[in-house]
N, CA, C and O atoms as CSV, one atom per row, in Angstrom:
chain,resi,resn,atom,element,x,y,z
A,1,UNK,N,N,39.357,61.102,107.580
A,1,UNK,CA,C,40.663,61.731,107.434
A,1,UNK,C,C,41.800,60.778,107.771
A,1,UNK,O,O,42.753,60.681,106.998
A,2,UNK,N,N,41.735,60.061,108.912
A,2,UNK,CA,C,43.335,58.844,109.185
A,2,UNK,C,C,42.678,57.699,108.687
A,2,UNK,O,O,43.105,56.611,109.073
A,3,UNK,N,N,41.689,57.729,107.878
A,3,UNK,CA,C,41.294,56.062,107.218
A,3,UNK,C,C,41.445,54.930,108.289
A,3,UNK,O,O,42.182,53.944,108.267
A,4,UNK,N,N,40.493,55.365,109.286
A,4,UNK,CA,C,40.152,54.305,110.392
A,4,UNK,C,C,39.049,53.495,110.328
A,4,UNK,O,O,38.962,52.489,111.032
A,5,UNK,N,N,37.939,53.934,109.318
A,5,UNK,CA,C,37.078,53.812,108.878
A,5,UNK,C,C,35.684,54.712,109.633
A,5,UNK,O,O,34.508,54.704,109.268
A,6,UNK,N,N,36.110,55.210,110.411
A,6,UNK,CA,C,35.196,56.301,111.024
A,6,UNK,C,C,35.245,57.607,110.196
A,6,UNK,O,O,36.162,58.137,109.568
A,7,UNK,N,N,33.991,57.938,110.396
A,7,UNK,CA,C,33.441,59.441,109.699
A,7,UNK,C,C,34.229,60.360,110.568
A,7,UNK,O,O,34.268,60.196,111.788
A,8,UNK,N,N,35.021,61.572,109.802
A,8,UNK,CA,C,35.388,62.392,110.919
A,8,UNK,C,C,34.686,64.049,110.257
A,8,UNK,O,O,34.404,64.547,109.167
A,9,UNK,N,N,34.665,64.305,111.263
A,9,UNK,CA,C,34.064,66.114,110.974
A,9,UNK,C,C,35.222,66.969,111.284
A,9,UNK,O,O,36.028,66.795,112.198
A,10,UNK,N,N,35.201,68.233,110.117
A,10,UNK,CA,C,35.768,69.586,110.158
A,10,UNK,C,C,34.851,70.009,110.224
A,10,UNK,O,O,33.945,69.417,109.638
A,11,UNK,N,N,34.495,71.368,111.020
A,11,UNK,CA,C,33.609,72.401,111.276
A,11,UNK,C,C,34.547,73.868,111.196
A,11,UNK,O,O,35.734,74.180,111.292
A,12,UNK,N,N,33.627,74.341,111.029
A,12,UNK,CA,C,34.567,76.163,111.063
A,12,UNK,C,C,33.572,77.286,111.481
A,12,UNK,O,O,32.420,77.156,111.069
A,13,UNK,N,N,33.862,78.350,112.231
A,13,UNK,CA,C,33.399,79.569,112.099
A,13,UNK,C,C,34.340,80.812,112.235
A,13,UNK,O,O,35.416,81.040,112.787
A,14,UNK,N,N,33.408,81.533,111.454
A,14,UNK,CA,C,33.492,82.976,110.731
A,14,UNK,C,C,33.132,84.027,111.248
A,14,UNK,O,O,32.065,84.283,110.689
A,15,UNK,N,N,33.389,84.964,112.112
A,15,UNK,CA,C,32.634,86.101,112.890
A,15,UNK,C,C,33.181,87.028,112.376
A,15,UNK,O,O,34.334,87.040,112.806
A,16,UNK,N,N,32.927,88.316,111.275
A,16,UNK,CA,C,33.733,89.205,110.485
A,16,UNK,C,C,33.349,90.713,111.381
A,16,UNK,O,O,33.912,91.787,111.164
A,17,UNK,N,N,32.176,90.468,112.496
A,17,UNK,CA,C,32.087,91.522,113.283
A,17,UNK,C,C,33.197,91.433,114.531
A,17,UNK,O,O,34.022,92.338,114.660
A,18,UNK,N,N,33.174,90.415,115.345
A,18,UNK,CA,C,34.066,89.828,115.982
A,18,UNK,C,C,35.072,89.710,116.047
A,18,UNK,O,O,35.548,89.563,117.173
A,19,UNK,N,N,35.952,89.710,114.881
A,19,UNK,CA,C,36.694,89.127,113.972
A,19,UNK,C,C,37.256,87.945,114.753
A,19,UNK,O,O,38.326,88.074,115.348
A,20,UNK,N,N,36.723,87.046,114.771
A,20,UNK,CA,C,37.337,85.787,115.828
A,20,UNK,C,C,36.571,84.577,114.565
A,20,UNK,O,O,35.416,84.587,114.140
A,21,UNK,N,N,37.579,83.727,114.259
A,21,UNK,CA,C,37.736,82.667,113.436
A,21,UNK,C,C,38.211,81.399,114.250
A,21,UNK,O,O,38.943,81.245,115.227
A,22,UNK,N,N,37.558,80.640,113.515
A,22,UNK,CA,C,38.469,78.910,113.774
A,22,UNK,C,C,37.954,77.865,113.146
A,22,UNK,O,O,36.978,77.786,112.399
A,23,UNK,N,N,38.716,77.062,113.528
A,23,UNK,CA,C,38.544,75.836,112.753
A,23,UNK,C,C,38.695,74.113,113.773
A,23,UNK,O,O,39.582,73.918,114.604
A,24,UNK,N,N,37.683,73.162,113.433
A,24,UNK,CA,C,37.899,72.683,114.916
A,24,UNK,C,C,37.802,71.284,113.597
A,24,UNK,O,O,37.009,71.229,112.657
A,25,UNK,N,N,39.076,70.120,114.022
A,25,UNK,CA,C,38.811,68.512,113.846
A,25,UNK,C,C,38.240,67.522,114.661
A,25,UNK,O,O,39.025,66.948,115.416
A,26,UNK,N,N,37.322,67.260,114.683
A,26,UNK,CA,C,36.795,65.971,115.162
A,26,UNK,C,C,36.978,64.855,114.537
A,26,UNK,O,O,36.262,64.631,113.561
A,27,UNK,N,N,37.952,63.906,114.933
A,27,UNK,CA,C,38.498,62.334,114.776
A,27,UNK,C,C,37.110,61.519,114.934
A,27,UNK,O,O,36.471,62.027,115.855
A,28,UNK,N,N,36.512,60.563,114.424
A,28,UNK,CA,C,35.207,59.968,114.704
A,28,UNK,C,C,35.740,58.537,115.082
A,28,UNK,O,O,36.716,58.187,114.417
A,29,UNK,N,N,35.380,57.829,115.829
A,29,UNK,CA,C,35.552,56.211,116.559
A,29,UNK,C,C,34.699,56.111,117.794
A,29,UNK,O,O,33.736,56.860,117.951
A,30,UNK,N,N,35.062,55.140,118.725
A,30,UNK,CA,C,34.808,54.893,119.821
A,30,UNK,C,C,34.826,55.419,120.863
A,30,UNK,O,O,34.156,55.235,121.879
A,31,UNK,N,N,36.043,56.474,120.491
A,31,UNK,CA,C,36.305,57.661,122.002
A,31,UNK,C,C,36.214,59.250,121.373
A,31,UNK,O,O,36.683,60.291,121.831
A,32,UNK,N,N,35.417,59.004,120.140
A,32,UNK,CA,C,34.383,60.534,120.003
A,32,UNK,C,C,34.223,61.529,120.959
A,32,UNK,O,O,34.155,61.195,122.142
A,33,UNK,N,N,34.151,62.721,120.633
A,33,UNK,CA,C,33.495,63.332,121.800
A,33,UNK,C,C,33.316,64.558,121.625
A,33,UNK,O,O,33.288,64.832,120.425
A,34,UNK,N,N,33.120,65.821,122.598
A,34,UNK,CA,C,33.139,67.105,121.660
A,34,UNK,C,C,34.410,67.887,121.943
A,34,UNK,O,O,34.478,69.116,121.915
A,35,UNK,N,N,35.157,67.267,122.148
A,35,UNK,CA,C,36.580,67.952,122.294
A,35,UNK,C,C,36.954,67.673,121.007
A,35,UNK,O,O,36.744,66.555,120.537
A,36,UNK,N,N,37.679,68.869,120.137
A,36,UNK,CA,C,38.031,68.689,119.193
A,36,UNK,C,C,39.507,68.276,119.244
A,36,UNK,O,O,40.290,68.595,120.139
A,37,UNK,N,N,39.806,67.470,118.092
A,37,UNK,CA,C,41.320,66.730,118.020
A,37,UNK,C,C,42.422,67.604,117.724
A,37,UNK,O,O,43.522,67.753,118.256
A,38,UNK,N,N,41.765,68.229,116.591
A,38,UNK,CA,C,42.720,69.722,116.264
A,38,UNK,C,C,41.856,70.706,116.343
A,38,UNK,O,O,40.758,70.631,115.791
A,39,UNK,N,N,42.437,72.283,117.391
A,39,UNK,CA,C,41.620,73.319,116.614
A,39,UNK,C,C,42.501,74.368,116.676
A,39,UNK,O,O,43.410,74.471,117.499
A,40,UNK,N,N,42.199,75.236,115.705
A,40,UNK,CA,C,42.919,76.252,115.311
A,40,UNK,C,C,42.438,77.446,115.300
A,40,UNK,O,O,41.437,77.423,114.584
A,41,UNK,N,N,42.660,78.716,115.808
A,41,UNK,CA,C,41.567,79.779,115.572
A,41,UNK,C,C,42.570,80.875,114.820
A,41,UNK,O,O,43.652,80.504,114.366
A,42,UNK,N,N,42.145,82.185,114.732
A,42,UNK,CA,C,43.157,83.556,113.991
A,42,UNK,C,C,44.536,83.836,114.924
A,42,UNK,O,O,45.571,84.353,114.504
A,43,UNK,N,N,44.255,83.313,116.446
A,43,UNK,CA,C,45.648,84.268,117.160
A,43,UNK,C,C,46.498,83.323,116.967
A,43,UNK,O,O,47.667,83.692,117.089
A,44,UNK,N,N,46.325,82.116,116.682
A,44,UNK,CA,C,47.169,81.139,116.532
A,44,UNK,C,C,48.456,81.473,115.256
A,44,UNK,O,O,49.658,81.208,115.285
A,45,UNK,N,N,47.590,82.178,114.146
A,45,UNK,CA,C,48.449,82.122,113.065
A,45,UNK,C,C,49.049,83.426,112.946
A,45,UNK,O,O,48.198,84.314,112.901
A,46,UNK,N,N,50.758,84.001,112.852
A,46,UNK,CA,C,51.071,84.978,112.880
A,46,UNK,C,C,49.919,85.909,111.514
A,46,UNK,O,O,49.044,85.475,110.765
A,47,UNK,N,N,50.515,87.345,111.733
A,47,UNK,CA,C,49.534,88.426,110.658
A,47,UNK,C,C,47.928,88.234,111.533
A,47,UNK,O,O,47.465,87.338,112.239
A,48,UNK,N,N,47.353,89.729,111.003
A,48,UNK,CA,C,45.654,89.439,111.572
A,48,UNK,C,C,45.410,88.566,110.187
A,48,UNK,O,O,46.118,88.483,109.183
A,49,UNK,N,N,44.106,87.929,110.516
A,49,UNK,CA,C,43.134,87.164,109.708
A,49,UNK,C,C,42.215,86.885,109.867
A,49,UNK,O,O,41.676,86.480,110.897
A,50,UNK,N,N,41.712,87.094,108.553
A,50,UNK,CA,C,39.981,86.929,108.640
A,50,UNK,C,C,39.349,86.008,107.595
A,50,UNK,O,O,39.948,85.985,106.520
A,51,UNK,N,N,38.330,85.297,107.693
A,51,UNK,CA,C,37.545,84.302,107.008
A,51,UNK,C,C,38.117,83.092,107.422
A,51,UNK,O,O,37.590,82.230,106.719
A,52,UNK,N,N,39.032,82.493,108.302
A,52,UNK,CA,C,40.098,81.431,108.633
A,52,UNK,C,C,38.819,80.635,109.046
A,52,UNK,O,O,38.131,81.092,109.959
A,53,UNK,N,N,38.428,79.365,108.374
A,53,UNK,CA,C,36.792,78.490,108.681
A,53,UNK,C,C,36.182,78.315,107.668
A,53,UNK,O,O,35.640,77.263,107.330
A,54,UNK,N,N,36.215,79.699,106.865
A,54,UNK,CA,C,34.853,79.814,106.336
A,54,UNK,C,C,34.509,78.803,105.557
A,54,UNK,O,O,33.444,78.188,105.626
A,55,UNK,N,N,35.406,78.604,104.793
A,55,UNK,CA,C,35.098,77.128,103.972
A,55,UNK,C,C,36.773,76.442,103.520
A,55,UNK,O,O,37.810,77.005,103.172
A,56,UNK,N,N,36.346,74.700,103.769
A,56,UNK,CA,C,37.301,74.097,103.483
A,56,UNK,C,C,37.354,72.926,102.400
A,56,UNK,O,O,36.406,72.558,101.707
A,57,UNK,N,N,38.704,72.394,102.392
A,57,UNK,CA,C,38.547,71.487,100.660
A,57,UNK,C,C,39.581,70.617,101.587
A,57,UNK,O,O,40.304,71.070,102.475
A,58,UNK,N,N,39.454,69.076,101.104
A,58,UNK,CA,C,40.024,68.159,101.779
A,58,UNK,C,C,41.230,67.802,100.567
A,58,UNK,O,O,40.773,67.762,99.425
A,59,UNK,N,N,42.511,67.576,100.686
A,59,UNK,CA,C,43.581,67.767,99.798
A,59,UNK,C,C,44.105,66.146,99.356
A,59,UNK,O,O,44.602,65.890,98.260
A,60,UNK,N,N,43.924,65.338,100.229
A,60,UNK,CA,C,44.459,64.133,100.450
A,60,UNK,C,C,45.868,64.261,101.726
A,60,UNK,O,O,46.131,65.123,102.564
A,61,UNK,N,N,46.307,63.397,101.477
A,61,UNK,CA,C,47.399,63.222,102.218
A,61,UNK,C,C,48.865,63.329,101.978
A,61,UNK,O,O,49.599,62.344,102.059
A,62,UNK,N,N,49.409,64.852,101.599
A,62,UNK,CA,C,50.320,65.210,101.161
A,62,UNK,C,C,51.600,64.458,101.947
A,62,UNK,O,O,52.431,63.958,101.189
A,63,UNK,N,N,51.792,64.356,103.076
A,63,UNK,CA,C,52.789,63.897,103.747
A,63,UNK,C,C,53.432,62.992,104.158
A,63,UNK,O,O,54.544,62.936,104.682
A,64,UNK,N,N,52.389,61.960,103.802
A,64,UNK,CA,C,51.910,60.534,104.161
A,64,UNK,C,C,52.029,60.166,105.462
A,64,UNK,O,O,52.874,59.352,105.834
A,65,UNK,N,N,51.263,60.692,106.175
A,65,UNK,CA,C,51.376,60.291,108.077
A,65,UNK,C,C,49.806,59.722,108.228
A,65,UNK,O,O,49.253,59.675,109.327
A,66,UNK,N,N,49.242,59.352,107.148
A,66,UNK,CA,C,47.718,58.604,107.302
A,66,UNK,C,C,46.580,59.461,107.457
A,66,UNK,O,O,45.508,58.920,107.726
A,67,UNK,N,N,46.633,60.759,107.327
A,67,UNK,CA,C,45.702,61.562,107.991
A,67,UNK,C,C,45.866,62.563,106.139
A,67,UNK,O,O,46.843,62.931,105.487
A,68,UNK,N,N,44.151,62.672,105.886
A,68,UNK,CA,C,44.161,63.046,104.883
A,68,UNK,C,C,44.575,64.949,105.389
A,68,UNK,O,O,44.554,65.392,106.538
A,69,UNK,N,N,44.839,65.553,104.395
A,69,UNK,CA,C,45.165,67.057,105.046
A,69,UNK,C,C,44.194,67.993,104.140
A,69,UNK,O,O,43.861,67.830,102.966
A,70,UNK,N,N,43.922,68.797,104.852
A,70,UNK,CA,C,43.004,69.863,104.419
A,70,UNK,C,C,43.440,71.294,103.898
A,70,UNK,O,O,44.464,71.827,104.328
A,71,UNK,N,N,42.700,71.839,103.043
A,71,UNK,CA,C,42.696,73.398,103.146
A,71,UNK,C,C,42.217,74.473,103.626
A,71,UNK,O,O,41.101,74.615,103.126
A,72,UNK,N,N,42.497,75.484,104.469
A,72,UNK,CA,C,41.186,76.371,104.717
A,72,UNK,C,C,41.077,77.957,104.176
A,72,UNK,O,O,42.165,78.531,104.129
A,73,UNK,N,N,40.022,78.663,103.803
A,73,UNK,CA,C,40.109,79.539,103.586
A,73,UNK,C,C,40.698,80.736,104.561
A,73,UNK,O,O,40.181,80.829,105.674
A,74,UNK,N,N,41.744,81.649,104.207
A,74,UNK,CA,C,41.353,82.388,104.658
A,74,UNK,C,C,42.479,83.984,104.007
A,74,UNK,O,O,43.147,83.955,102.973
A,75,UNK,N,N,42.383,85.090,104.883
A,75,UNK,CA,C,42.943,86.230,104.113
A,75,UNK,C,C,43.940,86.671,105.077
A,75,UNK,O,O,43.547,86.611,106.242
A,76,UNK,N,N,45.032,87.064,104.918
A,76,UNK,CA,C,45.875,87.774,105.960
A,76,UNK,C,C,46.524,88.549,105.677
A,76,UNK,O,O,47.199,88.510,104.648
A,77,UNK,N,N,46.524,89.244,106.280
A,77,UNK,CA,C,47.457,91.067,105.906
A,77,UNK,C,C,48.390,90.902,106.572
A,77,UNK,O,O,48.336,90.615,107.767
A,78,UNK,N,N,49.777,91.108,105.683
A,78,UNK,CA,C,50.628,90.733,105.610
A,78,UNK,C,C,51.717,92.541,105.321
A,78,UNK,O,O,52.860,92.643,104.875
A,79,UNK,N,N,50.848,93.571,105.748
A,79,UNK,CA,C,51.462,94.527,105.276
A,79,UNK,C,C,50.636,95.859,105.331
A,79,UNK,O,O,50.315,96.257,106.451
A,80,UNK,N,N,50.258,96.589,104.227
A,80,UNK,CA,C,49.005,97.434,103.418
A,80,UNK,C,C,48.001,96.733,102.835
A,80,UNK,O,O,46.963,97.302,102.496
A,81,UNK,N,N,48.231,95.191,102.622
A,81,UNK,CA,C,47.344,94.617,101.371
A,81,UNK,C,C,46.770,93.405,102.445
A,81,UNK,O,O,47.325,92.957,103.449
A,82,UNK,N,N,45.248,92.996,101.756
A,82,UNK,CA,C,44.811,91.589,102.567
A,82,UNK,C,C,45.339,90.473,101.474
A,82,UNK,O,O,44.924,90.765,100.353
A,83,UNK,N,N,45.974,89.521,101.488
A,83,UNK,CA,C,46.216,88.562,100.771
A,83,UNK,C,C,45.546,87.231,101.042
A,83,UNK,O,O,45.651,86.823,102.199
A,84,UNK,N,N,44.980,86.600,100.315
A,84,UNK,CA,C,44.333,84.760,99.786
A,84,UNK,C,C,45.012,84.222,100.659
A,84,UNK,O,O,44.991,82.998,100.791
């Protein structure tokens, strides 16, 4: 993802009984570890939401700050309706 030449991992989970979601970045180099670099879960993002993890798509680097940027799934009700 920051083209350091290290492998980095996104991971996600999905609990739809639970309803507890997230999404965790792991940066890969020399000072690895299991603390994630970014993580994000559902209370974080205003509206409830659900599937936020379940699956993601890597976008490139819209912003250009070196760090490729991602997408993640998820649904949020925003009202009466669940919305994409």
């Amino acid at each position: 993802m920051n083209y350091d030449g290290y492998f980095d991992l996104i991971t996600g989970y999905s609990n739809d009984i639970l309803y507890y979601y997230e999404l965790r970045v792991f940066l890969g180099g020399p000072e690895a570890d299991s603390i994630p670099d970014i993580y994000l879960e559902n209370a974080h993002i205003p509206y409830p939401q659900r599937n936020l993890g379940a699956e993601f798509a890597g976008k490139g680097d819209f912003n250009g700050d070196g760090i490729d940027d991602f997408a993640a799934r998820s649904v949020t009700s925003g009202g009466c309706c669940w919305m994409g």
